[in-house]
C-alpha beads as a LAMMPS data file, in Angstrom:
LAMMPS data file: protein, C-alpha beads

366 atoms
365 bonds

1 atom types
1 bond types

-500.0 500.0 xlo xhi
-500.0 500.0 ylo yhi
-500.0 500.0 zlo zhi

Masses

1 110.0

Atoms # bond

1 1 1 -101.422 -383.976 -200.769
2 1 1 -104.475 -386.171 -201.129
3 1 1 -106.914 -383.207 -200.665
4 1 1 -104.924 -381.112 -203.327
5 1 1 -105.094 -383.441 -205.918
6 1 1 -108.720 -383.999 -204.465
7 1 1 -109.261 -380.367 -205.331
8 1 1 -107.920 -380.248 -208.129
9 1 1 -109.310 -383.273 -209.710
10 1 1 -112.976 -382.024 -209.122
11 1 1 -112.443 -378.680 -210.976
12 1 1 -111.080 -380.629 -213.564
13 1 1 -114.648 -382.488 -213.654
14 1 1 -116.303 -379.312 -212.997
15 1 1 -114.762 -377.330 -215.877
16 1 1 -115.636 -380.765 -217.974
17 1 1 -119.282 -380.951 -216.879
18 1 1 -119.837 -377.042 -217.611
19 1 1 -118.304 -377.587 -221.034
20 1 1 -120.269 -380.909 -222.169
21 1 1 -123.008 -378.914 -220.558
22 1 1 -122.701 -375.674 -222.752
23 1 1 -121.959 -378.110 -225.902
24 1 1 -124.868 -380.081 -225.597
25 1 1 -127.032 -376.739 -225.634
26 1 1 -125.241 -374.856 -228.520
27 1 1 -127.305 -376.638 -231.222
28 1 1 -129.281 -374.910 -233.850
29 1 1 -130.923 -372.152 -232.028
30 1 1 -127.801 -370.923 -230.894
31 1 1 -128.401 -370.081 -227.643
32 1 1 -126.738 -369.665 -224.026
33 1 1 -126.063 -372.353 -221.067
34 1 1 -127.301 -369.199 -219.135
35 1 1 -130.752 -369.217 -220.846
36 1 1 -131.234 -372.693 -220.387
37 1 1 -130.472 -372.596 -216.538
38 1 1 -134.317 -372.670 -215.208
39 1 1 -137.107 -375.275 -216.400
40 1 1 -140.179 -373.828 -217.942
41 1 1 -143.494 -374.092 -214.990
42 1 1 -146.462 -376.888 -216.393
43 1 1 -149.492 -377.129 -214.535
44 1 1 -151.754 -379.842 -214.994
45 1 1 -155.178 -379.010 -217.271
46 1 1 -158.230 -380.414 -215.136
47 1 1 -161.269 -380.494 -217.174
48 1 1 -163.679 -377.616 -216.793
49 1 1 -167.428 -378.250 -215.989
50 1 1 -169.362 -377.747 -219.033
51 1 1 -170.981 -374.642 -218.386
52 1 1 -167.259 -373.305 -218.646
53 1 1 -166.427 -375.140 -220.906
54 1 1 -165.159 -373.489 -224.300
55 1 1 -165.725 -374.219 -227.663
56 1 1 -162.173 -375.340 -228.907
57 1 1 -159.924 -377.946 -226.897
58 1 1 -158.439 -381.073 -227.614
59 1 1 -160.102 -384.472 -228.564
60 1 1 -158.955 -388.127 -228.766
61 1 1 -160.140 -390.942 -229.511
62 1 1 -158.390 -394.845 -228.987
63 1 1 -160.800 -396.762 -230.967
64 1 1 -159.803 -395.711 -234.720
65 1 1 -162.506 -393.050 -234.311
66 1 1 -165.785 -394.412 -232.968
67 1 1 -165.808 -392.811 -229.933
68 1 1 -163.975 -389.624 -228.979
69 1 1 -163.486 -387.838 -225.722
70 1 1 -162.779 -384.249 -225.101
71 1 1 -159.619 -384.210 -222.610
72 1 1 -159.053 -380.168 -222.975
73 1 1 -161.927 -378.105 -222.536
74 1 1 -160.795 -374.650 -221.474
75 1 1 -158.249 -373.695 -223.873
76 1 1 -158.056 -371.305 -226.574
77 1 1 -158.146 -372.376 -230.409
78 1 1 -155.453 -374.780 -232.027
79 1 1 -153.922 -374.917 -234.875
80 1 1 -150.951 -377.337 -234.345
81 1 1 -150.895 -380.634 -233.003
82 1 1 -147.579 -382.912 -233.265
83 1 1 -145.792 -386.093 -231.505
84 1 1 -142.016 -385.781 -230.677
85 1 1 -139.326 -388.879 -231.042
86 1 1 -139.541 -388.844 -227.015
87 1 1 -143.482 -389.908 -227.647
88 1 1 -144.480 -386.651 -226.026
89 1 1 -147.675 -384.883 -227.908
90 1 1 -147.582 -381.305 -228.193
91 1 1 -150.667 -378.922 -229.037
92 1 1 -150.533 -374.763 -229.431
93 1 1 -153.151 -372.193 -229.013
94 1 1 -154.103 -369.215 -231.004
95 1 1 -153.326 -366.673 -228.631
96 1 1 -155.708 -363.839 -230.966
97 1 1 -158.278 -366.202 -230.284
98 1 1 -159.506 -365.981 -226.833
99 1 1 -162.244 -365.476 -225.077
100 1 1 -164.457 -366.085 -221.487
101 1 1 -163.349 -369.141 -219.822
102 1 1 -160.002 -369.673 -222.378
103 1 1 -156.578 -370.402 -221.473
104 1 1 -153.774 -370.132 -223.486
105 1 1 -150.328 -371.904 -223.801
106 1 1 -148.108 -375.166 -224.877
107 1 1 -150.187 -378.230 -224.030
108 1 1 -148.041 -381.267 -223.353
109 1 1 -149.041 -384.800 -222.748
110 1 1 -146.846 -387.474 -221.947
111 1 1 -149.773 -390.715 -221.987
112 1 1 -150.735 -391.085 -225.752
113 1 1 -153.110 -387.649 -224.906
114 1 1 -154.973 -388.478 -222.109
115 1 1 -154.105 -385.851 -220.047
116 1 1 -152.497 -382.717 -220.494
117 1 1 -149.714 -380.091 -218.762
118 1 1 -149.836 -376.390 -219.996
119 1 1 -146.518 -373.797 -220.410
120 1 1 -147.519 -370.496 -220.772
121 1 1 -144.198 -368.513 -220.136
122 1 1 -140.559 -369.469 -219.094
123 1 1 -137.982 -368.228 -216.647
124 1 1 -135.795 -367.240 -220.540
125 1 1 -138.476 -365.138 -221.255
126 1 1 -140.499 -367.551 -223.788
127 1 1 -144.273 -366.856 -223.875
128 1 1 -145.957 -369.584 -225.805
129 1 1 -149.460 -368.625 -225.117
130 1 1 -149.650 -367.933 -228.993
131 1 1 -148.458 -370.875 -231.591
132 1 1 -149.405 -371.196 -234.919
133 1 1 -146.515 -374.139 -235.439
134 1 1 -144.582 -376.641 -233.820
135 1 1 -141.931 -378.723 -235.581
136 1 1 -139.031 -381.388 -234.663
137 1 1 -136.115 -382.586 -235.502
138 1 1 -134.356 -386.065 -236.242
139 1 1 -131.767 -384.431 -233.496
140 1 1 -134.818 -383.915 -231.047
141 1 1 -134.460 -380.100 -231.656
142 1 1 -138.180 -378.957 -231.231
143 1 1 -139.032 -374.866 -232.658
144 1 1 -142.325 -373.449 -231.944
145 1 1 -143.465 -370.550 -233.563
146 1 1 -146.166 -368.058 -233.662
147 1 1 -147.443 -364.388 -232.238
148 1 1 -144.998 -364.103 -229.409
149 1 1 -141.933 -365.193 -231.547
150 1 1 -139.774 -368.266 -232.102
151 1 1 -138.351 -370.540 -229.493
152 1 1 -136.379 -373.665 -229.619
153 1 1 -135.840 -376.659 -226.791
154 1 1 -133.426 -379.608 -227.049
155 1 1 -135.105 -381.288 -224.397
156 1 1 -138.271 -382.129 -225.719
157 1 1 -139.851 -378.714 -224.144
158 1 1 -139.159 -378.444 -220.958
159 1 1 -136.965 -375.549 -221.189
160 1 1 -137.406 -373.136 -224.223
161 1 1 -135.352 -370.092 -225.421
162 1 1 -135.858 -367.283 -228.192
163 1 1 -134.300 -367.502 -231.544
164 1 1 -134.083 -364.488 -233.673
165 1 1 -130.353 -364.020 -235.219
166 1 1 -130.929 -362.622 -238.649
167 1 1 -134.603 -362.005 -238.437
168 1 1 -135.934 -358.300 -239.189
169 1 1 -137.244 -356.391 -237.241
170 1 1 -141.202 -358.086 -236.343
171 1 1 -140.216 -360.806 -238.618
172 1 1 -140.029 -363.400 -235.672
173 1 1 -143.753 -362.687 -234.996
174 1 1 -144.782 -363.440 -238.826
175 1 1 -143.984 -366.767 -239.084
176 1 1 -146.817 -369.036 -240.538
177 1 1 -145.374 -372.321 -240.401
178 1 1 -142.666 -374.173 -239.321
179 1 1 -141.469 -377.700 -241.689
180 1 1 -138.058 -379.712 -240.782
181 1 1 -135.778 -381.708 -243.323
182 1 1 -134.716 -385.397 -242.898
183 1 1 -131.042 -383.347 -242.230
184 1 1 -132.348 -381.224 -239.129
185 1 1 -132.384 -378.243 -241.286
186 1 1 -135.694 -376.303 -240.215
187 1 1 -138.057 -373.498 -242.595
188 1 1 -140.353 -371.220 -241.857
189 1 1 -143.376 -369.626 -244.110
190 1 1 -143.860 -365.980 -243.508
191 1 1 -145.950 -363.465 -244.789
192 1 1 -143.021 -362.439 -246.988
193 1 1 -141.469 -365.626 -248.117
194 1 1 -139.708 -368.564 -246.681
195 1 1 -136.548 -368.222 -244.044
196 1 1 -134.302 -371.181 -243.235
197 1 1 -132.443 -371.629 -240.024
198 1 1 -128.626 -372.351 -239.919
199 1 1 -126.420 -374.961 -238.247
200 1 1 -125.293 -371.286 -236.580
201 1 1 -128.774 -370.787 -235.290
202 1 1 -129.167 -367.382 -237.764
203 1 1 -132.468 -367.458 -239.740
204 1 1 -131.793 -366.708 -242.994
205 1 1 -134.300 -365.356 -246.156
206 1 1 -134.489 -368.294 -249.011
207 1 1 -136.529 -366.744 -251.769
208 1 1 -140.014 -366.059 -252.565
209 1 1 -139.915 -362.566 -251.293
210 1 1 -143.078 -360.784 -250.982
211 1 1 -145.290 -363.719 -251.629
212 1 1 -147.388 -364.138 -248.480
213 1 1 -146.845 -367.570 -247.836
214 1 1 -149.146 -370.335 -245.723
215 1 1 -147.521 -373.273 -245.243
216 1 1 -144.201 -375.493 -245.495
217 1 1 -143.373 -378.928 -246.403
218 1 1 -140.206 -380.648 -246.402
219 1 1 -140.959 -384.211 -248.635
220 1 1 -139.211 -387.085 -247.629
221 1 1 -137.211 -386.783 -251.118
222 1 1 -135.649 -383.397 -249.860
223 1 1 -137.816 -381.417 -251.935
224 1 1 -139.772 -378.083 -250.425
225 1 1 -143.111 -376.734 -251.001
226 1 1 -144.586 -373.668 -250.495
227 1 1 -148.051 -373.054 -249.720
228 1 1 -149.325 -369.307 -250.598
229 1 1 -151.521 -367.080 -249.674
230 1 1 -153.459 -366.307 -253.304
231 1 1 -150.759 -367.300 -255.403
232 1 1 -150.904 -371.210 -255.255
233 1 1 -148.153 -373.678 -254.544
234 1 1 -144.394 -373.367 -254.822
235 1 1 -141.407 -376.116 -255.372
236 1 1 -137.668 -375.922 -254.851
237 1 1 -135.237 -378.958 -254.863
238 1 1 -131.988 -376.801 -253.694
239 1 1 -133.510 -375.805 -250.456
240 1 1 -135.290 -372.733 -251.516
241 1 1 -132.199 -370.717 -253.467
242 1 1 -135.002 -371.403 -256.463
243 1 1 -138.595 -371.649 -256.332
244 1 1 -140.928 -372.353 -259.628
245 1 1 -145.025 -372.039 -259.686
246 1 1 -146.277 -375.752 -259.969
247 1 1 -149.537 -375.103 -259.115
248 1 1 -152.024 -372.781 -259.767
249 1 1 -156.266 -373.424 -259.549
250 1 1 -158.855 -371.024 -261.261
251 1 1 -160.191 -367.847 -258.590
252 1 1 -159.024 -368.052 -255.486
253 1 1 -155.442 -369.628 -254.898
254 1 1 -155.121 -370.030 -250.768
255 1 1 -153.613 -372.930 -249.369
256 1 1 -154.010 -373.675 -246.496
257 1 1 -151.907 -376.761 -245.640
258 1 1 -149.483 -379.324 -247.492
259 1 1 -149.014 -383.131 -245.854
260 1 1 -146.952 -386.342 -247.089
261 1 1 -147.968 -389.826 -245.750
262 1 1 -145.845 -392.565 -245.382
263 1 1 -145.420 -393.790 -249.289
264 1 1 -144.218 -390.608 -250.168
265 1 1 -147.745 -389.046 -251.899
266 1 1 -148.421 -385.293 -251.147
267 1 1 -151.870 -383.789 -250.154
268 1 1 -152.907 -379.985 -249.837
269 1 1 -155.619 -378.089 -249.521
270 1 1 -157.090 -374.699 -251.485
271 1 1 -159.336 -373.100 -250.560
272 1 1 -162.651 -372.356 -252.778
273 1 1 -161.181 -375.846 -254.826
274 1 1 -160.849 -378.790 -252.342
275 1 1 -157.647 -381.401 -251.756
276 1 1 -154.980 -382.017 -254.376
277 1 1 -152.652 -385.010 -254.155
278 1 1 -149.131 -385.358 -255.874
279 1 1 -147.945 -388.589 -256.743
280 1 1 -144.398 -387.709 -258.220
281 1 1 -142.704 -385.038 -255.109
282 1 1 -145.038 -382.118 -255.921
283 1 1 -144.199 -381.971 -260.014
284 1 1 -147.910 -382.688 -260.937
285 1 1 -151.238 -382.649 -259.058
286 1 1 -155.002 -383.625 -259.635
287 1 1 -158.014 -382.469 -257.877
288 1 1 -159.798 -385.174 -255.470
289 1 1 -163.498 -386.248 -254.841
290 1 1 -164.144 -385.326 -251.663
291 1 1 -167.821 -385.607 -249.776
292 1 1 -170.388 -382.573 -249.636
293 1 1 -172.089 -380.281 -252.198
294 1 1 -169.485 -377.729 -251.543
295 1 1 -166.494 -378.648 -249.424
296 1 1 -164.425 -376.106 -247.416
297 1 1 -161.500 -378.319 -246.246
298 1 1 -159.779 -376.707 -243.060
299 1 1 -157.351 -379.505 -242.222
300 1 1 -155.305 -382.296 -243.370
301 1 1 -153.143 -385.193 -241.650
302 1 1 -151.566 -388.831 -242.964
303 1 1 -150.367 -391.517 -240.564
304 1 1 -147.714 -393.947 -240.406
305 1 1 -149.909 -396.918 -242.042
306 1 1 -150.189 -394.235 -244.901
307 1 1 -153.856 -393.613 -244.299
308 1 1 -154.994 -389.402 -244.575
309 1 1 -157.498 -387.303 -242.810
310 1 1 -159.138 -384.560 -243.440
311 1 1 -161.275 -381.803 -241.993
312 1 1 -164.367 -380.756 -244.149
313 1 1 -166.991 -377.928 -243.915
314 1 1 -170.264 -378.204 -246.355
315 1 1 -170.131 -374.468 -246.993
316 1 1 -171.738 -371.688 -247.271
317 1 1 -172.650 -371.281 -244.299
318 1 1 -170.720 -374.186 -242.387
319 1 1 -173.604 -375.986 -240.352
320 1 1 -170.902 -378.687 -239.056
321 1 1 -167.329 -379.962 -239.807
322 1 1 -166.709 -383.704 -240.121
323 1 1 -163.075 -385.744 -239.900
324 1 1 -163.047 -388.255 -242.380
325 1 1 -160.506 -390.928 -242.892
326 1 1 -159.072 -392.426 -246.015
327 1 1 -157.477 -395.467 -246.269
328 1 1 -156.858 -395.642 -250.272
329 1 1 -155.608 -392.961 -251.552
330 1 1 -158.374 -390.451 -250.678
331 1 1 -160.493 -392.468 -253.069
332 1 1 -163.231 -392.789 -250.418
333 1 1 -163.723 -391.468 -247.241
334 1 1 -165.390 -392.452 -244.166
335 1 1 -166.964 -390.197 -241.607
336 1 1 -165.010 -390.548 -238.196
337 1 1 -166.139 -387.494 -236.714
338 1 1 -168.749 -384.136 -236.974
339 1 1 -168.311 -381.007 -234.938
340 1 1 -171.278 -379.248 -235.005
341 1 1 -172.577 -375.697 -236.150
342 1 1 -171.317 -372.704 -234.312
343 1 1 -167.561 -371.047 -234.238
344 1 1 -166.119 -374.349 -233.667
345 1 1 -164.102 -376.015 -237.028
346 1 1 -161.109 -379.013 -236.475
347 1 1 -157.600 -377.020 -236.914
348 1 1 -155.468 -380.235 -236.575
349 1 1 -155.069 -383.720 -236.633
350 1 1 -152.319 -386.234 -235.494
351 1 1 -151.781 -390.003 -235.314
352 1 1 -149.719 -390.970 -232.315
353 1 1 -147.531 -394.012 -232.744
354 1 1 -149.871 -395.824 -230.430
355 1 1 -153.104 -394.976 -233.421
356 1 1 -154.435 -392.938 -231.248
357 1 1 -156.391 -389.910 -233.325
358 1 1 -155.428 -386.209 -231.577
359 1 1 -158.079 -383.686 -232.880
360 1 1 -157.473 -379.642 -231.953
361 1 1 -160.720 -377.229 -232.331
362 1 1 -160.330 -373.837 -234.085
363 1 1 -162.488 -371.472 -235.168
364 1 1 -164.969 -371.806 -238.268
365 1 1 -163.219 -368.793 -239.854
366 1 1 -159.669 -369.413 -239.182

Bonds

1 1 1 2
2 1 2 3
3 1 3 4
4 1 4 5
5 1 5 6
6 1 6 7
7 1 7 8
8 1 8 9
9 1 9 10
10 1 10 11
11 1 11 12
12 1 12 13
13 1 13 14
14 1 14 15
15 1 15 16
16 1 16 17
17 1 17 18
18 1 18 19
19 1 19 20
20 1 20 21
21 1 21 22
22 1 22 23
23 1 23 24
24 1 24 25
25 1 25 26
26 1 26 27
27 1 27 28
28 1 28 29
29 1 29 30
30 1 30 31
31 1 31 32
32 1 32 33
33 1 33 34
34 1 34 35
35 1 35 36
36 1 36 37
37 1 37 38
38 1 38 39
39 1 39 40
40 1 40 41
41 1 41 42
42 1 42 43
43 1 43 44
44 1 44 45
45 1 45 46
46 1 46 47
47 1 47 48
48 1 48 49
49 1 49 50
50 1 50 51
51 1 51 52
52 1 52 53
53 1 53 54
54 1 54 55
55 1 55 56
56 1 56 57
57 1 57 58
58 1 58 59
59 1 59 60
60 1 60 61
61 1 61 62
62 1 62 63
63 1 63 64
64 1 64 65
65 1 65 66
66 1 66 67
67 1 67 68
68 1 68 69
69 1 69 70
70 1 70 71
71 1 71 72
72 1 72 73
73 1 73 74
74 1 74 75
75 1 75 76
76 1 76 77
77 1 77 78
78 1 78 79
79 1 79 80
80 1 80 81
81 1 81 82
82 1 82 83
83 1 83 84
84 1 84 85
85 1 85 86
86 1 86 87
87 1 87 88
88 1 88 89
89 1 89 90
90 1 90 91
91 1 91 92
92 1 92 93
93 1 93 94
94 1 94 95
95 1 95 96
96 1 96 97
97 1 97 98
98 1 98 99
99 1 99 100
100 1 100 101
101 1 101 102
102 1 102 103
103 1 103 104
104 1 104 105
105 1 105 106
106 1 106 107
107 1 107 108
108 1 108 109
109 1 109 110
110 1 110 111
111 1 111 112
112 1 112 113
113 1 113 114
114 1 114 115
115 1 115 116
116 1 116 117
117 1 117 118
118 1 118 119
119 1 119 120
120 1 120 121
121 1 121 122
122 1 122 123
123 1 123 124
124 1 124 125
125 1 125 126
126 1 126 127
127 1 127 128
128 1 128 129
129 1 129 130
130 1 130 131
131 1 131 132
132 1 132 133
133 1 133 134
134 1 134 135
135 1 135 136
136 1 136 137
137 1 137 138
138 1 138 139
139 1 139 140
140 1 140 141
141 1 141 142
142 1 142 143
143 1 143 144
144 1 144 145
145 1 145 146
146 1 146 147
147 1 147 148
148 1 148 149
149 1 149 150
150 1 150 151
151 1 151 152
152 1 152 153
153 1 153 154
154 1 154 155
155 1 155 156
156 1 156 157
157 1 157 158
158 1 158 159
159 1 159 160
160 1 160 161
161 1 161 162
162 1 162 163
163 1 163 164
164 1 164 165
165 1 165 166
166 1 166 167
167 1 167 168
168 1 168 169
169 1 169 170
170 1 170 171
171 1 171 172
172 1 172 173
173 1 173 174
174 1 174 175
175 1 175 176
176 1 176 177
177 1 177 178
178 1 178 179
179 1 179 180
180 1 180 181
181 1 181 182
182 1 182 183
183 1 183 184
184 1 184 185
185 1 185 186
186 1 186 187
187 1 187 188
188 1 188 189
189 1 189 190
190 1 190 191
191 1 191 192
192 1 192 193
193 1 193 194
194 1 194 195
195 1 195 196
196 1 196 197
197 1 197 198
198 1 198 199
199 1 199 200
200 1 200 201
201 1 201 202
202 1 202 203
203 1 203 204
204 1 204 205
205 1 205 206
206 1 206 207
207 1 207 208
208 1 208 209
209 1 209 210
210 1 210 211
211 1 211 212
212 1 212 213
213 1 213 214
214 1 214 215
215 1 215 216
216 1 216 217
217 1 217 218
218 1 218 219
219 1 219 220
220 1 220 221
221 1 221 222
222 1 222 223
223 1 223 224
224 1 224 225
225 1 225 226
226 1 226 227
227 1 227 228
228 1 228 229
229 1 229 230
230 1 230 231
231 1 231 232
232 1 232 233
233 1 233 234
234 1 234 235
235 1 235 236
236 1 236 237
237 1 237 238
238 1 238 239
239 1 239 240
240 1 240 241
241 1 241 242
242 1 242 243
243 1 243 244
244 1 244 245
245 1 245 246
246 1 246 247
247 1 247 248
248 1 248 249
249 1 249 250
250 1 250 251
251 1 251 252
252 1 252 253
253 1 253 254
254 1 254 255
255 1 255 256
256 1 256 257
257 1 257 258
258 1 258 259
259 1 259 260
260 1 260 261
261 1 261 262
262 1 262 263
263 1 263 264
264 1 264 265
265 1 265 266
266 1 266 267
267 1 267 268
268 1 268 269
269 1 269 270
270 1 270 271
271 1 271 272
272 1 272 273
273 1 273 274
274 1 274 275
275 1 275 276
276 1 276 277
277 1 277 278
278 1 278 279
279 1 279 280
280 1 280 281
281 1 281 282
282 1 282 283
283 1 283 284
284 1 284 285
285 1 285 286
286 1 286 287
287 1 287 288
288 1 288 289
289 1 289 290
290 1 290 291
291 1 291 292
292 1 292 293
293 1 293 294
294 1 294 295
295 1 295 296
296 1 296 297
297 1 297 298
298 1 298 299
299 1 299 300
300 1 300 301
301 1 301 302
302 1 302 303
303 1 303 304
304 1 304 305
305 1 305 306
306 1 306 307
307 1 307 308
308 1 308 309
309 1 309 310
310 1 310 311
311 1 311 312
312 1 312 313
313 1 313 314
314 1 314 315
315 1 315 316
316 1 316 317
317 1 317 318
318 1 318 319
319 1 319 320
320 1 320 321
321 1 321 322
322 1 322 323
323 1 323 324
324 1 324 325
325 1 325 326
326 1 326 327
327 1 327 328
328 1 328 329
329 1 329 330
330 1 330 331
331 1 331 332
332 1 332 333
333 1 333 334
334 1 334 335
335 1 335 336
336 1 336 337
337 1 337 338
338 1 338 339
339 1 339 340
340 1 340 341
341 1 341 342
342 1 342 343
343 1 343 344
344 1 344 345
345 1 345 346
346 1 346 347
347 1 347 348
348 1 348 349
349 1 349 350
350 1 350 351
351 1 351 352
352 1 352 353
353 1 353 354
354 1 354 355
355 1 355 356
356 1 356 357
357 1 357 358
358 1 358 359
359 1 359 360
360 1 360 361
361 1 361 362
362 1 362 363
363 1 363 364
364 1 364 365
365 1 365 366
């Protein structure tokens, strides 16, 4: 009798287990218990001697920027750079953008960016060798985006699965950028307007179809911008099911990135024009002074303390890019950081919770 009830009492925890199991993965993205059966492989990044070294990589510095230290020096170029709720930092490489002595993937550090694991594919099928985003959640939900597609992870990337429900046909391999509201809900920029994804785990289209959009930012007010490709900035405050044109600059209308920092101000960058900042959620806007005689800016960032960086070429042609640091306002800068001539441009920033500065190297023309 005891070993019956024995019996039966552990299927009973069994069949429990395999459903808390199976509920605790059928967030979001929507996806199986089967896909998230085997962990992702990370192997640890050891630095490359410098005559192998390549041009982009990863550098921090723990001294509010007066000294800096390359910690990846073999990897391809990046464009996104964030820190999870877990304190984990996560970096992505360009997969188009490779070359002799570059290796592509997820970069992962788990010591404030000192050193660094790499995830190029998963057991699910995931390849993140090519990621032009990387966003989180309050829930911990992480989605990474880029060349390869769109995959999710609820635990904080070591296993990863695709997401495409409701996505055309290439669509999943279009997406620009990736921006998360204070409700979990996630957004993507594409090429052809902005998608949301659904507590279902379906992407589905919000508007602004057939502009070729840059960049997303959910503002801390719940309101969404839209960065464009040529046709300036975008604002919705219904969660894209209506858009208007708030801003527009003379020429050339490319934005190339849209940031809020910790008092609620909004910063972006245009190409040809320089860095605009918002004071009232993205309704109005006014051009800043930044530093050089004509200023490409290529990346922008904001902390917790509310200061803002930002990436600046002296163009034409770009001799070096510098990181400077304001801490009013963008009313002045200071020069934290220069890059010098060649290919090599800063693609992103991040402040980890510890101040520690996280800077990813790109390519001059990206």
């Amino acid at each position: 009798m005891k070993i019956v009830l024995a019996l039966v009492l552990g299927m009973v925890i069994m069949s429990y287990s395999s459903r808390r199991v199976m509920g605790s993965m059928s967030g979001q993205a929507g996806t199986s218990s089967a896909e998230r059966a085997s962990r992702c492989d990370s192997i640890p990044v050891q630095l490359k001697p410098k005559d192998q070294m390549s041009n982009y990589g990863i550098l921090r510095s723990a001294d509010n920027g007066k000294t800096w230290t390359k910690v990846v020096n073999d990897s391809g170029a990046i464009d996104s750079i964030i820190q999870d709720r877990s304190g984990q930092v996560m970096a992505g490489t360009l997969g188009a953008l490779i070359g002799r002595d570059m290796h592509l993937g997820l970069l992962k550090s788990n010591d404030d960016g000192r050193t660094w694991m790499r995830t190029t594919s998963c057991p699910s099928g995931a390849d993140l060798t090519d990621l032009r985003s990387i966003a989180f959640a309050p829930n911990q939900t992480l989605i990474a985006a880029g060349g390869r597609g769109i995959f999710s992870s609820e635990d904080h990337g070591h296993t990863w699965t695709r997401t495409k429900e409701g996505l055309e046909e290439g669509a999943e391999s279009n997406i620009q950028s990736l921006a998360v509201s204070s409700q979990s809900v996630f957004f993507a920029a594409t090429y052809d307007g902005a998608i949301r994804l659904s507590n279902g785990g379906k992407w589905t289209r919000i508007g602004l179809n057939g502009v070729p959009l840059n960049t997303l930012l959910a503002t801390s007010k719940g309101t969404l911008l839209a960065g464009s490709g040529g046709k300036g900035i975008y604002r919705s405050t219904n969660d894209g099911l209506a858009w208007k044109q708030i801003l527009v600059a003379p020429g050339r209308n490319w934005v190339g990135s849209i940031v809020s920092d910790s008092k609620g101000r909004v910063y972006s960058i245009i190409a040809d024009h320089g860095i605009y900042r918002s004071d009232d959620d993205g309704i109005t806007w006014r051009k800043l002074q930044i530093p050089g005689k004509k200023p490409v800016a290529y990346a922008l960032a904001a902390d917790a303390r509310g200061e803002v960086f930002a990436a600046i070429g002296d163009c034409c042609p770009v001799q070096k890019v510098v990181l400077f640091r304001s801490a009013d306002a963008a009313a002045t800068w200071t020069n934290i950081l220069e890059v010098p001539g060649g290919d090599a441009a800063i693609g992103a920033i991040a402040v980890t919770r510890t101040d520690s500065i996280i800077v990813g190297l790109t390519t001059v023309g990206d």
